[in-house]
C-alpha positions as CSV (number, residue, x, y, z in Angstrom):
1,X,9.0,-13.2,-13.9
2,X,8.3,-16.8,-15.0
3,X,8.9,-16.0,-18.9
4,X,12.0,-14.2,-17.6
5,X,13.4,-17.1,-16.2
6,X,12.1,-19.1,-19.3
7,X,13.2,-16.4,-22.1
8,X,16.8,-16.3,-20.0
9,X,17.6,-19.4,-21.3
10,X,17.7,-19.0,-24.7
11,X,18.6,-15.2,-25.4
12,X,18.9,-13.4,-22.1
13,X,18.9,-10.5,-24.0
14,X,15.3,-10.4,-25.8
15,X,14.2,-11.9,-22.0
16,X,16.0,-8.3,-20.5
17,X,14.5,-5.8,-22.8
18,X,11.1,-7.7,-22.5
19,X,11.0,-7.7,-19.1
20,X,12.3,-3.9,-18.8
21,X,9.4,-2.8,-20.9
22,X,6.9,-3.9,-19.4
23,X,8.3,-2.4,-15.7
24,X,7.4,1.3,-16.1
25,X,3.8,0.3,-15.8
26,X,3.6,-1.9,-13.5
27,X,5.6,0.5,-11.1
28,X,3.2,3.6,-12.3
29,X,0.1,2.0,-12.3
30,X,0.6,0.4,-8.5
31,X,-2.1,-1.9,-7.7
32,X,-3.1,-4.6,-5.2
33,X,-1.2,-7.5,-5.1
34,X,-4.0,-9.5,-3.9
35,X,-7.5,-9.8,-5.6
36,X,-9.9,-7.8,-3.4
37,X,-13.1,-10.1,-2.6
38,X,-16.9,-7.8,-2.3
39,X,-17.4,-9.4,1.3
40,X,-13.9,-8.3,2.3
41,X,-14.4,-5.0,1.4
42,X,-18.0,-5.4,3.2
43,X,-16.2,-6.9,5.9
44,X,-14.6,-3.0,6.1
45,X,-17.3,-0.7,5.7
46,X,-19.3,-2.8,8.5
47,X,-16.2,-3.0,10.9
48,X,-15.4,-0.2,13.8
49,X,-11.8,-0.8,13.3
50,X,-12.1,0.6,9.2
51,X,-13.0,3.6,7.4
52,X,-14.1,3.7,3.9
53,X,-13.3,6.7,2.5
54,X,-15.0,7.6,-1.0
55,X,-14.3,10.5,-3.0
56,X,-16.7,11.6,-6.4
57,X,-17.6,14.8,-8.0
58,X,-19.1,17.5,-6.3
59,X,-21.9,17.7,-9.7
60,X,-23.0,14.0,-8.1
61,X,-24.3,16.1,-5.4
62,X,-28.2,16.1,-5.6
63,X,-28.7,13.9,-8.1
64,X,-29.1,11.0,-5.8
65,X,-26.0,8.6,-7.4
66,X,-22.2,8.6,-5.7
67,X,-20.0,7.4,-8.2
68,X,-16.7,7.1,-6.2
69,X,-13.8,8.2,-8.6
70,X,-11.6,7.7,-5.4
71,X,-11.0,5.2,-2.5
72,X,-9.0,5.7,0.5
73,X,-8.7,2.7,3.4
74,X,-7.8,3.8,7.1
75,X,-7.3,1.3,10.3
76,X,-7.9,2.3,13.7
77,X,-5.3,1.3,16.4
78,X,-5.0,-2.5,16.8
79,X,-3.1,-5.7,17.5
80,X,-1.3,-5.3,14.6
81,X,1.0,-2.6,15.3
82,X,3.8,-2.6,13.4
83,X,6.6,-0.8,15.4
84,X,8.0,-4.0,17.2
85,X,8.2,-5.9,14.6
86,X,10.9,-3.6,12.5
87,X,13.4,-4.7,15.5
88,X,13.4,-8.0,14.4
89,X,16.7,-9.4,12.3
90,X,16.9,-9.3,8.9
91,X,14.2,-5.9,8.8
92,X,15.5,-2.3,8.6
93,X,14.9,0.9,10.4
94,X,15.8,3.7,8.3
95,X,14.5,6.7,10.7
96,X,15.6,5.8,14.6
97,X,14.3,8.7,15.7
98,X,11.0,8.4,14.5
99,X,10.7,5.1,15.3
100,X,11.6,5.7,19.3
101,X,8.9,8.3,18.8
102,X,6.2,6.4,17.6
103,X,7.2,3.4,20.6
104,X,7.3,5.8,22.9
105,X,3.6,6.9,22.1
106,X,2.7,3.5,22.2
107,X,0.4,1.3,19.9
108,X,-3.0,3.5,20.1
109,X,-1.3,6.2,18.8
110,X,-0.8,5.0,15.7
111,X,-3.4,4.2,13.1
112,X,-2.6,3.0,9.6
113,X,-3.7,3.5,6.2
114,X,-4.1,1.4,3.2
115,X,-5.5,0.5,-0.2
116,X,-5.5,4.0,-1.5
117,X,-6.7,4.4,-5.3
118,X,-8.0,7.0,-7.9
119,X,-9.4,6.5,-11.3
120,X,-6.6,8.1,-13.4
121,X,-8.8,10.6,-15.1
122,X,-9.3,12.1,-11.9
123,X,-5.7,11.7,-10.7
124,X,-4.8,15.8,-10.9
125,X,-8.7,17.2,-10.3
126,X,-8.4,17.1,-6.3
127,X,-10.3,13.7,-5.9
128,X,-7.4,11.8,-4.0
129,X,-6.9,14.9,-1.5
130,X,-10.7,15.1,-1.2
131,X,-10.9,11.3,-0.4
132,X,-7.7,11.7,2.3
133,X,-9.4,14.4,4.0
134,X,-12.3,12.7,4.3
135,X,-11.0,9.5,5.7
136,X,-8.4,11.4,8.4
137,X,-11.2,13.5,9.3
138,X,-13.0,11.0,10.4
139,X,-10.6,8.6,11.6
140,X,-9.6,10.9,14.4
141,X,-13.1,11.5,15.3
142,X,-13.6,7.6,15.6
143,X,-10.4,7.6,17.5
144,X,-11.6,10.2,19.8
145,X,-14.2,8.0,20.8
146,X,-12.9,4.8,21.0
147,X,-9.2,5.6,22.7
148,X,-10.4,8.8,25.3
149,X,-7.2,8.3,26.8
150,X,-5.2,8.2,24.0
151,X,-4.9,10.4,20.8
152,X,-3.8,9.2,17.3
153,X,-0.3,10.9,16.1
154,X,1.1,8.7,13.3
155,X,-0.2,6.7,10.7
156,X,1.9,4.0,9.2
157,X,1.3,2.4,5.4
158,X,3.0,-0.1,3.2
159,X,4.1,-0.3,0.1
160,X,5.1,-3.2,-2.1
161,X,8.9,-4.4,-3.3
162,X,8.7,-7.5,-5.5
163,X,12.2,-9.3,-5.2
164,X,10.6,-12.8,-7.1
165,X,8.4,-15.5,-7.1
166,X,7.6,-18.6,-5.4
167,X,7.2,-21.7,-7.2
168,X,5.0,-24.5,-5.8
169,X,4.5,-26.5,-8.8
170,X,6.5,-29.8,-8.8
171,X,7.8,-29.5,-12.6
172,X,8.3,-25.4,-12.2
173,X,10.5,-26.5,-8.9
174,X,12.4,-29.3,-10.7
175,X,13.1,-26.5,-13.5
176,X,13.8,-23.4,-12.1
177,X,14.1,-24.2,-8.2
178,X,12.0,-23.0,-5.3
179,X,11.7,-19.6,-6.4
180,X,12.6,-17.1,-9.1
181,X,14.7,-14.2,-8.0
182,X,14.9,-10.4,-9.7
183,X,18.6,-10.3,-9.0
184,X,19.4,-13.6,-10.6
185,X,18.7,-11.9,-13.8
186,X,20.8,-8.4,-12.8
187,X,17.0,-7.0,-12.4
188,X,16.0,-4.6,-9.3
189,X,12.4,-5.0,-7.5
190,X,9.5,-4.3,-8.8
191,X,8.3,-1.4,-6.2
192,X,5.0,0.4,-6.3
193,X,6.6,3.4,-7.4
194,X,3.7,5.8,-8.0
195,X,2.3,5.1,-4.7
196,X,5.4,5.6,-3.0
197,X,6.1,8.4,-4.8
198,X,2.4,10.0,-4.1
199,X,2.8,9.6,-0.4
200,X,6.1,11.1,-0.2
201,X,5.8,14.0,-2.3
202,X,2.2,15.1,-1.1
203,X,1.8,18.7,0.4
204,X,-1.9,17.7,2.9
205,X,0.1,14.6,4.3
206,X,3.4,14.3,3.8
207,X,4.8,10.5,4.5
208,X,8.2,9.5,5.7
209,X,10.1,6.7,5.4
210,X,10.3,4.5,8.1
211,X,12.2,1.1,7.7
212,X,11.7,-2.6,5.3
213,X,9.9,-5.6,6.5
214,X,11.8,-8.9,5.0
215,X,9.8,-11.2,6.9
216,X,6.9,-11.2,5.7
217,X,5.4,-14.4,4.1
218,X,4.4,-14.9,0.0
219,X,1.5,-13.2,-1.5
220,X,-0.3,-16.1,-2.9
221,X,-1.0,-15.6,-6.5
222,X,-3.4,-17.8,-8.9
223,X,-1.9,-17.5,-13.1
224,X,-4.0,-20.0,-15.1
225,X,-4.8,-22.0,-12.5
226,X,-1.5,-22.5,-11.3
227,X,-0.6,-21.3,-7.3
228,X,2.0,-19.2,-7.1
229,X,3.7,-16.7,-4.6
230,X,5.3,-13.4,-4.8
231,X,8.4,-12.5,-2.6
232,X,7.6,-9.2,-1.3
233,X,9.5,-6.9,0.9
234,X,7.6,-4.0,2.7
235,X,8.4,-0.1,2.7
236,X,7.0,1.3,6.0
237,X,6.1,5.0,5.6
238,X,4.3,6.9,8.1
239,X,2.3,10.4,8.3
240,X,3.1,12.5,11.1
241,X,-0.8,13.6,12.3
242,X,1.0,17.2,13.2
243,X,2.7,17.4,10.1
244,X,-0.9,17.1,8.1
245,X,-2.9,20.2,6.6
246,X,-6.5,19.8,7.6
247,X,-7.5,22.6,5.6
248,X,-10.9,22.0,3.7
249,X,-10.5,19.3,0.8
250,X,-10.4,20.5,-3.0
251,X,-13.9,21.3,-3.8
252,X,-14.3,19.6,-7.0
253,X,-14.5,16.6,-5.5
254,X,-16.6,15.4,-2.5
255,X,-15.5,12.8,0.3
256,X,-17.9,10.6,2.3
């Protein structure tokens, strides 16, 4: 975005095509948009509120070594339910009905997932159904046991719409102004596509789209030193539990 602004200048043109090459991967590939530290993701295997769901070959089996080819995240109920915040200006419910549903349930009814990946060799060979299978399975058992009362029917998930970038540094600011927008330079947002595209489209669990979060503040970003932040807007889907086949997982792969 920052050489967009830059190349604009001079031939807005080159800048364009540049940019517009470079989109189909970002959008295919997905991604995290922030870097992933090992004691965070220690942080969720020790936690009751997470589940680490891993996903790797069946052959591993017996041979003493899991070499995850697949990762799936899942949340347990919590404080940070995201249902009331959709109400607030400037966000978007898409689905009304759904989203009376899901308030009417109330907030331990709905679990979330997140942070969902497969190594793209393994992208058609069952290892991401394998690795949601395992993860629901035993997020509802969890769930059972920590909400008696209660029983878990949605799950909620985000997905990332890049709309431009934050500047912080004092000569960036004095060039280009506090932040670089997409639609400055005729460009849509750079959305996580495949993941979008993934959860809507699969057959075990099925996502629909919920509403957009605008109020959400920067990603921060480090490039060469330099502090960034990205202006991100927030698809909301979620997974009707009733909706979700909880048929065995592919057996090429295994979950744990």
């Amino acid at each position: 975005m920052l050489n967009l602004a830059i190349g604009w200048r001079t031939n807005p043109l080159q800048a364009k095509l540049a940019f517009e090459a470079l989109r189909p991967e970002w959008e295919d590939r997905g991604g995290f948009l922030e870097a992933l530290m090992p004691d965070e993701v220690s942080r969720w295997i020790e936690s009751k509120e997470y589940v680490v769901a891993e996903a790797a070959p069946s052959s591993a089996n017996g041979h003493g070594r899991f070499e995850a080819v697949a990762q799936r995240i899942y949340r347990l109920p919590g404080s940070d339910w995201v249902i009331p915040v959709l109400e607030a200006p400037g966000n978007e419910i898409y689905d009304r009905r759904l989203y009376d549903e899901i308030a009417e349930a109330g907030p331990q009814a709905t679990a979330s997932f997140d942070y969902g990946g497969v190594l793209p060799a393994w992208g058609s060979r069952g290892a991401a159904g394998a690795v949601r299978h395992a993860g629901f399975t035993e997020l509802l058992r969890r769930g059972r046991h920590a909400f008696p009362r209660s029983e878990i029917r949605f799950l909620t998930g985000w997905i990332y719409s890049i709309q431009g970038l934050v500047l912080y540094d004092p000569a960036e600011k004095a060039e280009f102004g506090d932040r670089i927008r997409l639609e400055r330079f005729a460009q849509p947002p750079v959305i996580n596509r495949r993941s979008l595209e993934t959860n809507m489209g699969s057959r075990r669990m099925p996502a629909a789209l919920l509403g957009l979060r605008r109020d959400t503040p920067p990603v921060p970003v480090l490039l060469q030193d330099r502090r960034y932040g990205l202006d991100v807007h927030w698809y909301i889907l979620v997974v009707r539990v009733d909706d979700i086949d909880q048929s065995a997982a592919d057996q090429r792969c295994e979950g744990h």
